[in-house]
Residue frames as a rotation matrix with the C-alpha (Angstrom) as fourth column:
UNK 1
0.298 0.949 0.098 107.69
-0.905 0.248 0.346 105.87
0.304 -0.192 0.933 66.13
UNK 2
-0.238 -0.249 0.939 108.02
-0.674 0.738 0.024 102.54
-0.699 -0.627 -0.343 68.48
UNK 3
-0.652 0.194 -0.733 107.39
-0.416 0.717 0.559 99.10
0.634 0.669 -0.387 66.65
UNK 4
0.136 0.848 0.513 104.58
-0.989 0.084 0.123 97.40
0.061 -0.524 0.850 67.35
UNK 5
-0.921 -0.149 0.361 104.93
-0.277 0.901 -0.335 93.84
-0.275 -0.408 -0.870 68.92
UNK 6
-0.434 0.467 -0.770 102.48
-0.646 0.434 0.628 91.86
0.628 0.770 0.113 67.08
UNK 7
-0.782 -0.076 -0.619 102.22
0.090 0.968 -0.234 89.18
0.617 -0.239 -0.750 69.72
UNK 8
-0.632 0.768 -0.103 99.37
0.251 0.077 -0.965 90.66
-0.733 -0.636 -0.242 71.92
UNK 9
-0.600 0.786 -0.150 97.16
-0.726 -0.457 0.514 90.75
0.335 0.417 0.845 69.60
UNK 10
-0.072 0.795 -0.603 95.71
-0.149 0.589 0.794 87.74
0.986 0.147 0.076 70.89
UNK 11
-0.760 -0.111 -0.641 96.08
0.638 -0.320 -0.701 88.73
-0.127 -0.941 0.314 74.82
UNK 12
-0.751 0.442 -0.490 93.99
-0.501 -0.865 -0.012 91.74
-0.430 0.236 0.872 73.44
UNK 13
-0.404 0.661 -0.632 91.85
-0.297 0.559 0.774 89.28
0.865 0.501 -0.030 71.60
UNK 14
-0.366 0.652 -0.664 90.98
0.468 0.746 0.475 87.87
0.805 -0.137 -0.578 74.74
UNK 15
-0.805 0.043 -0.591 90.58
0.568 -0.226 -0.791 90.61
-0.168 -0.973 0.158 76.84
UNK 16
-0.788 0.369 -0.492 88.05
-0.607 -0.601 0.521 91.81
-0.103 0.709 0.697 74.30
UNK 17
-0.653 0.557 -0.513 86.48
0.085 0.727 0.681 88.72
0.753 0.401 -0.522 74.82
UNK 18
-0.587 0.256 -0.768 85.79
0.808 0.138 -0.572 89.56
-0.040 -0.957 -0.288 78.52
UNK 19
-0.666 0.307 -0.680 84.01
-0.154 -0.948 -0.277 92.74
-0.729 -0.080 0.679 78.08
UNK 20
-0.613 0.660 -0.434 82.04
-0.433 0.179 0.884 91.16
0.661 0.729 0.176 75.84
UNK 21
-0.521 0.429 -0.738 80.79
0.786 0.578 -0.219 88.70
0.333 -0.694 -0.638 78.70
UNK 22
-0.709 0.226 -0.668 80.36
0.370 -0.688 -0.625 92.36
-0.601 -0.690 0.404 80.88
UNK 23
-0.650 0.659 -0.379 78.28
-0.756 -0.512 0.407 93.76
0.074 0.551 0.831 77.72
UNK 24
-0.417 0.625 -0.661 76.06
0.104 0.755 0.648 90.47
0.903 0.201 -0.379 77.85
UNK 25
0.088 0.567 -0.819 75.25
0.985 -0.174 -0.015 90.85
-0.151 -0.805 -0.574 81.77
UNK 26
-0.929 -0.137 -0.343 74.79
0.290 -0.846 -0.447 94.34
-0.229 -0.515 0.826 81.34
UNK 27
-0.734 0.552 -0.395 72.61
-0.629 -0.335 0.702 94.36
0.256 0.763 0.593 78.47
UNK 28
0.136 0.832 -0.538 70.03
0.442 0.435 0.784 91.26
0.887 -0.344 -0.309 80.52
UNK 29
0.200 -0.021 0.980 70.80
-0.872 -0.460 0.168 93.42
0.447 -0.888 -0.110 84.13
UNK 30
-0.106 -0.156 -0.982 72.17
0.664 0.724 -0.187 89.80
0.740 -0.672 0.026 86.03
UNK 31
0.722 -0.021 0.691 72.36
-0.509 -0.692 0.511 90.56
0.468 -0.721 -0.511 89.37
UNK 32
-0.047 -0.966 0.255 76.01
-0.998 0.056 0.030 90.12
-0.043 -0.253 -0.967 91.00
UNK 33
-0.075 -0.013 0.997 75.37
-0.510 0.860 -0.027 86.38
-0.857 -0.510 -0.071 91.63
UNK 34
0.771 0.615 0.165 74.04
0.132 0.100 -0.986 85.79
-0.623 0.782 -0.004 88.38
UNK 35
0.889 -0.369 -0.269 76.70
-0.448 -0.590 -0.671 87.69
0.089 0.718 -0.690 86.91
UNK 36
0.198 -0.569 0.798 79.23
-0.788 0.391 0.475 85.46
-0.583 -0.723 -0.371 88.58
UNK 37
-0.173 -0.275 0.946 78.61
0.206 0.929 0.308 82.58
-0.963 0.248 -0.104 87.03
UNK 38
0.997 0.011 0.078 78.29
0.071 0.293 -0.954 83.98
-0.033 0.956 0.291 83.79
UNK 39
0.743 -0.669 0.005 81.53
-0.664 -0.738 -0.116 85.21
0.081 0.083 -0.993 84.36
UNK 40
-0.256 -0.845 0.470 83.25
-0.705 0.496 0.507 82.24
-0.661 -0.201 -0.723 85.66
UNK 41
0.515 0.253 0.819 81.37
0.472 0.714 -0.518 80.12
-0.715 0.653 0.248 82.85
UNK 42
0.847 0.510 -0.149 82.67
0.320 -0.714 -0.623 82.64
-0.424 0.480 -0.768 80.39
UNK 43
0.570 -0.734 0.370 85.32
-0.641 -0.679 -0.358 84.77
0.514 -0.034 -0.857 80.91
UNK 44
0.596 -0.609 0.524 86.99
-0.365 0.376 0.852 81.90
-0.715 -0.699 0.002 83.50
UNK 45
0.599 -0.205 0.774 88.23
0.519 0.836 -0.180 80.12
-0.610 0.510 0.607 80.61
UNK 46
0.550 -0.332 0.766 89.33
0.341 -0.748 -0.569 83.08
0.762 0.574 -0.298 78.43
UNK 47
0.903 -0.197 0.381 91.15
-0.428 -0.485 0.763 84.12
0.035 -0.852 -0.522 81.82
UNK 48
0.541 -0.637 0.549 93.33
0.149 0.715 0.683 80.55
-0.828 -0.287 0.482 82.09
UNK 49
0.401 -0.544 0.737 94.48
0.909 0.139 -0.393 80.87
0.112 0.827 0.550 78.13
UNK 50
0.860 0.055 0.508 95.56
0.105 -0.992 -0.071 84.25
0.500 0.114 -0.859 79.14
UNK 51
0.592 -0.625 0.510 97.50
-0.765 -0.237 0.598 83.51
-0.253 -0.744 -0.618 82.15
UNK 52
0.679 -0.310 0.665 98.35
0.515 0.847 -0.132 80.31
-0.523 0.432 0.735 79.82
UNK 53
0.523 -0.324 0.788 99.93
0.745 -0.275 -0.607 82.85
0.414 0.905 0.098 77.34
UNK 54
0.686 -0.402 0.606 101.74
-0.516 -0.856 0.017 84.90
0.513 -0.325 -0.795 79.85
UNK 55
0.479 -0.749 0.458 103.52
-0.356 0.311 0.881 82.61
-0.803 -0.585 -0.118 81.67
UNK 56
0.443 -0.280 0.852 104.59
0.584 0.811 -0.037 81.13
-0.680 0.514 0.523 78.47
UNK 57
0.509 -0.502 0.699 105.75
0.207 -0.717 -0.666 84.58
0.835 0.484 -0.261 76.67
UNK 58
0.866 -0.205 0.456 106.91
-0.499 -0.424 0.756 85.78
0.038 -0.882 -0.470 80.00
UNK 59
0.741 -0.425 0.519 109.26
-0.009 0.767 0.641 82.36
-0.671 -0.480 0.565 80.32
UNK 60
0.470 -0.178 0.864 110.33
0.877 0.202 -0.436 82.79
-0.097 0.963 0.251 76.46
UNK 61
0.850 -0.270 0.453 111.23
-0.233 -0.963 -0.137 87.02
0.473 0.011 -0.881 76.86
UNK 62
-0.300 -0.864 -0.403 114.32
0.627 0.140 -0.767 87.96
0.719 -0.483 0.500 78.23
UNK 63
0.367 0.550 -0.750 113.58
0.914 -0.364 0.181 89.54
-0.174 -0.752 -0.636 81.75
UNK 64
-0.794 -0.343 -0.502 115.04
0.146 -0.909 0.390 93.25
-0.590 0.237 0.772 80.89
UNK 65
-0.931 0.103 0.350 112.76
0.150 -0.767 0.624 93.71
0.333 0.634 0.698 78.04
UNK 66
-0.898 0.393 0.196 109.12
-0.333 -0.901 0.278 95.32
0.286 0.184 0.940 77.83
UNK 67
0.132 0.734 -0.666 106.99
-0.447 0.644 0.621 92.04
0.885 0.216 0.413 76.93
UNK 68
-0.568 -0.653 -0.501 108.61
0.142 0.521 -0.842 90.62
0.811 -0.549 -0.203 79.99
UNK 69
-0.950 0.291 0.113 107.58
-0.295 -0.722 -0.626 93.47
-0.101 -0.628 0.771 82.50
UNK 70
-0.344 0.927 -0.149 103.99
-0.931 -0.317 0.178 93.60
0.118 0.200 0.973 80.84
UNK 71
0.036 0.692 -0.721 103.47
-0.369 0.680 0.634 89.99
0.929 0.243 0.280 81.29
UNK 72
-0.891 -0.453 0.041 105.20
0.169 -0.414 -0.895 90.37
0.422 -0.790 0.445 85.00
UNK 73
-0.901 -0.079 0.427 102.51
-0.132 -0.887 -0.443 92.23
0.414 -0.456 0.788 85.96
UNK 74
0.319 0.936 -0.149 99.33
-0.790 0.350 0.503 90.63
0.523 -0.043 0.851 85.73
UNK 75
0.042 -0.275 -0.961 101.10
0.110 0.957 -0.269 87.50
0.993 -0.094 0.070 86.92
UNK 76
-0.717 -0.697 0.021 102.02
0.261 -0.295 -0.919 89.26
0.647 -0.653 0.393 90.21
UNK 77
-0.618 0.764 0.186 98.16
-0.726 -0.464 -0.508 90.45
-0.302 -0.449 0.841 90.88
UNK 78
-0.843 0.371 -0.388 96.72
-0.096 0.607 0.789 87.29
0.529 0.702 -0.477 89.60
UNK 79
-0.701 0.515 -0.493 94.54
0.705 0.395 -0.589 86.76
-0.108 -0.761 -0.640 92.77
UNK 80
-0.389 0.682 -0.620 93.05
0.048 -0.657 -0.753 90.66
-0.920 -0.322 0.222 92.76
UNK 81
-0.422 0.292 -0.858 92.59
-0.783 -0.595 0.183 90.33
-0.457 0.749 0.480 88.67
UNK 82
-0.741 0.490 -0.460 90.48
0.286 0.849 0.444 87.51
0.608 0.198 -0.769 89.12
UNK 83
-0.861 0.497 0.110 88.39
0.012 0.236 -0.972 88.41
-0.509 -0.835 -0.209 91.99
UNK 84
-0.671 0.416 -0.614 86.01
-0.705 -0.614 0.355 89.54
-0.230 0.671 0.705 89.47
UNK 85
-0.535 0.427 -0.729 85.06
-0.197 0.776 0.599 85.80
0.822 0.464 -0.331 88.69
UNK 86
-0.682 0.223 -0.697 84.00
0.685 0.531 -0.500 85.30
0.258 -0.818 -0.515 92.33
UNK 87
-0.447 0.493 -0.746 82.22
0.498 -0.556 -0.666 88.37
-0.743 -0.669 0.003 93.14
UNK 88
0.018 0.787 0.617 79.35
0.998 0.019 -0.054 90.15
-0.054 0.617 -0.785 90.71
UNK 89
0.966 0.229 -0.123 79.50
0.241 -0.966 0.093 93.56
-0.097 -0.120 -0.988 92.09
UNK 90
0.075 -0.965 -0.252 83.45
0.188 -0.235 0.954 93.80
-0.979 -0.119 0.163 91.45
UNK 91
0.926 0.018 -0.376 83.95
-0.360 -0.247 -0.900 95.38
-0.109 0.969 -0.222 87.85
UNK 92
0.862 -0.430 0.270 86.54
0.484 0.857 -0.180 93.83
-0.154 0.286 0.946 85.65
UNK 93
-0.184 -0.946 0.268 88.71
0.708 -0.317 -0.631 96.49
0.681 0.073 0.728 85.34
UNK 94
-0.079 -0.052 -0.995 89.25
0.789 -0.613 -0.031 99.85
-0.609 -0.788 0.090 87.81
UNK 95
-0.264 -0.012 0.964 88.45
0.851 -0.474 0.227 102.68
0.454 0.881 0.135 85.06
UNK 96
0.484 0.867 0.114 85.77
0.435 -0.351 0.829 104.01
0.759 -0.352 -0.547 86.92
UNK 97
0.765 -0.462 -0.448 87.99
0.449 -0.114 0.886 104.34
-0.461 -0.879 0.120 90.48
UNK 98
-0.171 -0.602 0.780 90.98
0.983 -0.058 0.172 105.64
-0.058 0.796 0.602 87.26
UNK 99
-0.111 0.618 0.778 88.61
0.467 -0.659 0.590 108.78
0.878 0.428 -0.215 86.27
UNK 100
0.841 0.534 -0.083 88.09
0.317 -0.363 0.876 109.75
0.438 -0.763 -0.475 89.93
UNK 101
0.328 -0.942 -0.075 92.07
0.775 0.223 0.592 109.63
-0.541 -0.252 0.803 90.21
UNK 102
0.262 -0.437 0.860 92.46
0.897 -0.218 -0.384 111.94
0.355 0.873 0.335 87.38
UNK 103
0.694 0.687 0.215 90.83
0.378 -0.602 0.703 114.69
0.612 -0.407 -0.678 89.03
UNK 104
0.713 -0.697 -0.080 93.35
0.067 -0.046 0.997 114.57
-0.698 -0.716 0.014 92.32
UNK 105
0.307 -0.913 0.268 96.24
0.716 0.407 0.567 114.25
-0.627 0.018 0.779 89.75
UNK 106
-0.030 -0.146 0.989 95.77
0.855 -0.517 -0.051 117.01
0.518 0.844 0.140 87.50
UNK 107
0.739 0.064 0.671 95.40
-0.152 -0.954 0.259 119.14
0.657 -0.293 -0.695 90.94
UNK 108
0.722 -0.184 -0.667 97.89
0.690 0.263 0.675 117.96
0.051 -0.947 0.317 92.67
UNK 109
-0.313 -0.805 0.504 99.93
0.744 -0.538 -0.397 121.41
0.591 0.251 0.767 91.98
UNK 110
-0.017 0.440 0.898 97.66
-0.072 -0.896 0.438 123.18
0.997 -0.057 0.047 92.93
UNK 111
0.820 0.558 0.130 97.32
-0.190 0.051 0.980 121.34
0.540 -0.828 0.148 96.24
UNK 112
-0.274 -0.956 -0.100 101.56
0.160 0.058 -0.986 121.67
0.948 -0.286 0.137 97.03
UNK 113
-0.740 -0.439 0.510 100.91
0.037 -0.783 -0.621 124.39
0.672 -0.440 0.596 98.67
UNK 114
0.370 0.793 -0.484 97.85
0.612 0.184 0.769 123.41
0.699 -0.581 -0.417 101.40
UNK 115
0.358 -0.193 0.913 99.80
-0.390 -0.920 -0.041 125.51
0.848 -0.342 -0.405 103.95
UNK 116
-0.440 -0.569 0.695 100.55
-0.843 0.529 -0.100 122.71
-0.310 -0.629 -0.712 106.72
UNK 117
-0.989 -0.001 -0.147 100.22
-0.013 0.996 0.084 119.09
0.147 0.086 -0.985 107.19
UNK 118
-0.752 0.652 -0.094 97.29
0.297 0.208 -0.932 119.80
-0.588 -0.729 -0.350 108.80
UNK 119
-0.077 0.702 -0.708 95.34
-0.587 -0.606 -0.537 121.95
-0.806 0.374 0.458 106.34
UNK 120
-0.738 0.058 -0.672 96.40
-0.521 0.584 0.623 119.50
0.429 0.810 -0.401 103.37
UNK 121
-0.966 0.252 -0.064 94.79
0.236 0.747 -0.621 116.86
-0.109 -0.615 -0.781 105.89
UNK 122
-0.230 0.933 -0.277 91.43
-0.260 -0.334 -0.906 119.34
-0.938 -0.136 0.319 106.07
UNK 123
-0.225 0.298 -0.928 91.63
-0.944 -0.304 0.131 119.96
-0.243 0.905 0.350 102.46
UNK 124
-0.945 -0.245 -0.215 92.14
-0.298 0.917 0.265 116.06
0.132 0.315 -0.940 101.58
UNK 125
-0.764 0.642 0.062 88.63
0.471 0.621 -0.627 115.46
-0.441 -0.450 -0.777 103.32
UNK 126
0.310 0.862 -0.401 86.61
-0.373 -0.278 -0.885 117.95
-0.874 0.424 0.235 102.11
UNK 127
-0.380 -0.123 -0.917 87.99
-0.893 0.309 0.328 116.90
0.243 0.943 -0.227 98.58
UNK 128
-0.940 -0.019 -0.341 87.20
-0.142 0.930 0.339 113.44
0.311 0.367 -0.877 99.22
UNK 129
-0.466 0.883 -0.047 83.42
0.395 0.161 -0.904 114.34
-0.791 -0.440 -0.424 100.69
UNK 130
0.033 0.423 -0.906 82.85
-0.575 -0.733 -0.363 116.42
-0.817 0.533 0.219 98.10
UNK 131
-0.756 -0.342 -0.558 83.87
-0.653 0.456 0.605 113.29
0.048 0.822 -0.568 95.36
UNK 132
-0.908 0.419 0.025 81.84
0.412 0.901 -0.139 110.88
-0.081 -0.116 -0.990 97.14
UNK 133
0.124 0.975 -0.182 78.52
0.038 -0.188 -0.981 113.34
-0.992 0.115 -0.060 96.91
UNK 134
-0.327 -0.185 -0.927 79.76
-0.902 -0.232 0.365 113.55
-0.283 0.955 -0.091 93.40
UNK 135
-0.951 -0.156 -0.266 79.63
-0.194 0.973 0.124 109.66
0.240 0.170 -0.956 92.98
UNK 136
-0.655 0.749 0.105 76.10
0.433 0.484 -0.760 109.36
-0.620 -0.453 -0.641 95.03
UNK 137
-0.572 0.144 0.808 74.78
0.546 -0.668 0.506 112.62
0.612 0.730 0.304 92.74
UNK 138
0.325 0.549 -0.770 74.50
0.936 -0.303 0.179 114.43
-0.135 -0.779 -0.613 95.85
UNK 139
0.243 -0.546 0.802 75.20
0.399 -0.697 -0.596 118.03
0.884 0.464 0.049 95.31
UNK 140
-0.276 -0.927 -0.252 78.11
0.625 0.026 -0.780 119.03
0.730 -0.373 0.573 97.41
UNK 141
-0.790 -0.049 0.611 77.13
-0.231 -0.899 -0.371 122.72
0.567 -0.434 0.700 98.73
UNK 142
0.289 0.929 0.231 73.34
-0.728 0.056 0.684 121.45
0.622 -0.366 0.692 100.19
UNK 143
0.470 0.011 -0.883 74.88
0.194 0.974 0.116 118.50
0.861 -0.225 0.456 101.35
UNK 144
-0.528 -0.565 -0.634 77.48
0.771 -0.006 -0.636 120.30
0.356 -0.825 0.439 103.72
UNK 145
-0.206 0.810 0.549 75.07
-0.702 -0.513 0.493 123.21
0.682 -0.284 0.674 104.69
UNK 146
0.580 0.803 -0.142 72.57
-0.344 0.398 0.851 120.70
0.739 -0.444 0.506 105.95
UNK 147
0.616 -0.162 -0.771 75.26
0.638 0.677 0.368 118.15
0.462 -0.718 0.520 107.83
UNK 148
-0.731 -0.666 -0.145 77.33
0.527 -0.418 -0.740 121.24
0.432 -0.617 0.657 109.67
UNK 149
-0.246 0.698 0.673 73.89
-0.697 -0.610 0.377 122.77
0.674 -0.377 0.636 110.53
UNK 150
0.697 0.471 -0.540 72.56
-0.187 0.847 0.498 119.07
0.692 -0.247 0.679 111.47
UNK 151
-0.133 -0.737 -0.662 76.27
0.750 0.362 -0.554 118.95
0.648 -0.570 0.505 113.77
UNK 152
-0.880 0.125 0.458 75.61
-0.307 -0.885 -0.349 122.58
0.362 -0.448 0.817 115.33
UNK 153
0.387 0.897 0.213 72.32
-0.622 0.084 0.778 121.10
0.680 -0.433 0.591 116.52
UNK 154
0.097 0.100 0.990 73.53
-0.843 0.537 0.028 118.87
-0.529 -0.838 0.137 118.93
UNK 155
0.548 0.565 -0.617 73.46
-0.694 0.719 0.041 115.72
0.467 0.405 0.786 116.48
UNK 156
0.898 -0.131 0.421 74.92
-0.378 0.262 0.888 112.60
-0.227 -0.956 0.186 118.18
UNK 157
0.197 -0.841 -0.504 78.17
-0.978 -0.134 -0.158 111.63
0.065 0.524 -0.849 117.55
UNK 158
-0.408 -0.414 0.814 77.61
-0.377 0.888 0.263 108.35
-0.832 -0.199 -0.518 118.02
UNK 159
0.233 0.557 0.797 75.70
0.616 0.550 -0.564 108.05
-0.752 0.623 -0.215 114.75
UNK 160
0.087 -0.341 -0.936 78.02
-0.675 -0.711 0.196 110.58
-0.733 0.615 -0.292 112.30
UNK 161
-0.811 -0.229 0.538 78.25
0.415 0.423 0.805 107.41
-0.412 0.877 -0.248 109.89
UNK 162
0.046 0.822 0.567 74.09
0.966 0.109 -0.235 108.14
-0.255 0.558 -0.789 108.95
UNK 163
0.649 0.080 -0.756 75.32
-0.150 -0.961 -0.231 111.81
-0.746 0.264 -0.612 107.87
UNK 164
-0.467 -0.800 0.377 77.60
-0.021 0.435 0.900 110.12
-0.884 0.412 -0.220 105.55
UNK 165
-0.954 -0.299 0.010 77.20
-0.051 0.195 0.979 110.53
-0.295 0.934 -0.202 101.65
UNK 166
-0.853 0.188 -0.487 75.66
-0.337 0.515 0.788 107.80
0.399 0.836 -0.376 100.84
UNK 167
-0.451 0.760 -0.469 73.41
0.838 0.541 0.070 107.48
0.307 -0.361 -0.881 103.65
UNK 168
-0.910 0.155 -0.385 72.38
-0.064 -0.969 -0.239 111.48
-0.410 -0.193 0.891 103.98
UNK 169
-0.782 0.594 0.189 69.47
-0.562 -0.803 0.198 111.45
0.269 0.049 0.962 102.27
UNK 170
0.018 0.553 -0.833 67.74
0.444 0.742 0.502 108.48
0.896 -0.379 -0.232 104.10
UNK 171
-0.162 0.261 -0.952 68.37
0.987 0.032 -0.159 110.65
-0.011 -0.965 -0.263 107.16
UNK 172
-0.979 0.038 -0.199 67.37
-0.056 -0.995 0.088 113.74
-0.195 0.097 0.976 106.19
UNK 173
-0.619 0.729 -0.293 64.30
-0.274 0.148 0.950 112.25
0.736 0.669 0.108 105.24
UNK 174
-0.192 0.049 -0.980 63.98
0.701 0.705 -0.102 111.00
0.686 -0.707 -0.170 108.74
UNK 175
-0.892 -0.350 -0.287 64.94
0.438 -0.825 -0.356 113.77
-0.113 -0.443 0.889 110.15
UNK 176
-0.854 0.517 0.063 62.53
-0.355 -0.665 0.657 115.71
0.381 0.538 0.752 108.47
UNK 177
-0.053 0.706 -0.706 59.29
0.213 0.699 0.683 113.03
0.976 -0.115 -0.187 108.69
UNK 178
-0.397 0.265 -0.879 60.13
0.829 0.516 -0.218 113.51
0.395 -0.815 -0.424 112.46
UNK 179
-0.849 -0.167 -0.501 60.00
0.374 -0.860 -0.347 117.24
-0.373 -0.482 0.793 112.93
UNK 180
-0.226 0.971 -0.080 56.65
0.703 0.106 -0.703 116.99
-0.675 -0.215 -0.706 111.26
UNK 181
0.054 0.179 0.982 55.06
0.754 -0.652 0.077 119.60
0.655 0.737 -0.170 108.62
């Protein structure tokens, strides 16, 4: 069994603080702007003693070992593991975008063998239309039905984004509404 390095417990202490902040604007619903400034009232501070305590373990480690690396890293992405403070609708961590990853990595045996470049290529899209109706809670099989029927009609290709996901069932509704009962 590894030893356990004692010293992040208070790195962990304060990323524990941030997710507290996120449970506070979740639990009054801020909206993104809102949520901003709790965030940079909040969590900005708890951010600086962080990146205070990395650069200072980081400087103190020898570069070879573990703590080193692990404090390395955040230091290196400081800019994208902040944006959070600036923007409302950015989540503090990437879990969510993590979990959708898993999926693609636990098949990626299965998907060696796609048969050419080209078919991986096919496959790759329908896999990644078929996530995003997953993500909108659009179910997959009605969704492509409708938009390869809705392309076999003639639809225009200058407007294939509004057949897209997230905007499908605003134009299907259209769609519909025009062709009348």
């Amino acid at each position: 069994m590894q030893d356990i390095d004692f010293r992040v417990a208070y790195p962990l202490k304060l990323i524990a603080r941030m997710y507290r902040v996120e449970h506070l604007a979740d639990a009054q619903q801020l909206a993104p702007v809102q949520r901003a400034s709790l965030r940079q009232e909040r969590s900005g501070p708890t951010l600086e003693k962080l990146k205070g305590w990395l650069v200072s373990t980081a400087a103190a480690e020898p570069p070879s070992t573990e703590l080193s690396h692990a404090c390395a890293y955040p230091l290196n992405h400081w800019q994208a593991l902040t944006r959070f403070l600036q923007d409302g609708r950015v989540n503090l961590d990437n879990n969510h975008v993590e979990q959708q990853l898993r999926a693609v990595a636990l098949g990626r045996r299965n998907y060696l063998f796609a048969g050419s470049h080209d078919a991986a290529r096919h496959a790759a899209t329908l896999y990644s239309l078929t996530r995003t109706c997953a993500e909108y809670r659009i179910p997959p099989l009605p969704y492509l039905t409708d938009v390869l029927r809705t392309l076999g009609a003639g639809w225009d290709a200058k407007h294939l984004d509004e057949l897209l996901p997230h905007r499908w069932p605003d134009t299907k509704a259209s769609r519909k509404k025009a062709e009348g009962p």
